[in-house]
C-alpha positions as CSV (number, residue, x, y, z in Angstrom):
1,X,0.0,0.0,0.0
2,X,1.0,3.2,-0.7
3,X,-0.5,6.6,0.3
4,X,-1.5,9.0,-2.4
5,X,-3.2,12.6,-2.4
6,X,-7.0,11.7,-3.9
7,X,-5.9,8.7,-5.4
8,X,-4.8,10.5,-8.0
9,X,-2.9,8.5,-10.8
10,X,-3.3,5.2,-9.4
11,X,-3.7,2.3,-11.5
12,X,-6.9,0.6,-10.2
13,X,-8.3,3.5,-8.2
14,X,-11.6,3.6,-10.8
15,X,-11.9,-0.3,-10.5
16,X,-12.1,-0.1,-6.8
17,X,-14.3,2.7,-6.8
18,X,-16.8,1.0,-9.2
19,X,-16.3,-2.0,-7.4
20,X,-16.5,-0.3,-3.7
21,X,-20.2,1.6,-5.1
22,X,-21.5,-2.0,-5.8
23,X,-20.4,-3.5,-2.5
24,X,-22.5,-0.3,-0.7
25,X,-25.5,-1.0,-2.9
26,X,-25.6,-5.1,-1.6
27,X,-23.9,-6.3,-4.9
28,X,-20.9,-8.5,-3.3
29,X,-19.6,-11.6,-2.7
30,X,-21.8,-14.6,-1.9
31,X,-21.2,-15.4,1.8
32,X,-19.8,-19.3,1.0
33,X,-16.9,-17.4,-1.2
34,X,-15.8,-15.3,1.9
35,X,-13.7,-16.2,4.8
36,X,-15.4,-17.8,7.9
37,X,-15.1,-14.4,9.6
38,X,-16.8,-12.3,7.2
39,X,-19.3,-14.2,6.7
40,X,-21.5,-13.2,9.9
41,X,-23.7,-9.6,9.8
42,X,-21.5,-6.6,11.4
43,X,-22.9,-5.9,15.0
44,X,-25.3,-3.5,14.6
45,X,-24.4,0.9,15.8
46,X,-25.3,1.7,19.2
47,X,-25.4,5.2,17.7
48,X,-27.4,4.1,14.6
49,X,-30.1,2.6,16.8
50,X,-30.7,5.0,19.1
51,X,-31.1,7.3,16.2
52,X,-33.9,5.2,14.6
53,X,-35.7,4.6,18.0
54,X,-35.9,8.3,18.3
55,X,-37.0,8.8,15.0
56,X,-39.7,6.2,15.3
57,X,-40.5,8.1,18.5
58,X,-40.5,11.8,17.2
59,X,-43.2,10.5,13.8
60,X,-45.5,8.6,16.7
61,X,-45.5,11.2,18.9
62,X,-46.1,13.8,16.1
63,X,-48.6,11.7,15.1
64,X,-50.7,11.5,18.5
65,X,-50.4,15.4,19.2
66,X,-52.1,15.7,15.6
67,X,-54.6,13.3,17.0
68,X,-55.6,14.8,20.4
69,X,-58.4,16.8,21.2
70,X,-55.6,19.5,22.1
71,X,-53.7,19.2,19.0
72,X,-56.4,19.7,16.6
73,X,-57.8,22.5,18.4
74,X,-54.6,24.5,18.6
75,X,-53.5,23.4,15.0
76,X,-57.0,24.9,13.9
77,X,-55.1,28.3,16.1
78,X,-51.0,28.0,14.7
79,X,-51.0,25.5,12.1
């Protein structure tokens, strides 16, 4: 390996890009090709999770205010 500013002028870079887009979009290796320790899912992001349960949170809770007696009233006031 060698480091290189932006990859410029290195033989293979495109390949590896093109290849490295299709990996991201699920288009890779089938799991019986790959070593034993690839083959497993990643652990899934602490961070990542906690973001989603609050977003599932914020879009129900949203969702009841619009629904409550309260909510309707003052949305008829300040939409």
């Amino acid at each position: 390996l060698r480091w290189v500013p932006g990859h410029m002028e290195v033989h293979g870079n495109e390949l590896a890009d093109e290849e490295a887009k299709k990996a991201a979009k699920g288009d890779s290796s089938n799991s019986a090709s790959l070593p034993a320790k690839l083959r497993k899912s990643l652990p899934c992001s602490v961070t990542a999770a906690r973001r989603a349960h609050m977003a599932r949170l914020r879009k129900e809770s949203a969702v009841r205010w619009r629904q409550s007696a309260r909510g309707r009233r003052l949305g008829a006031v300040d939409p």
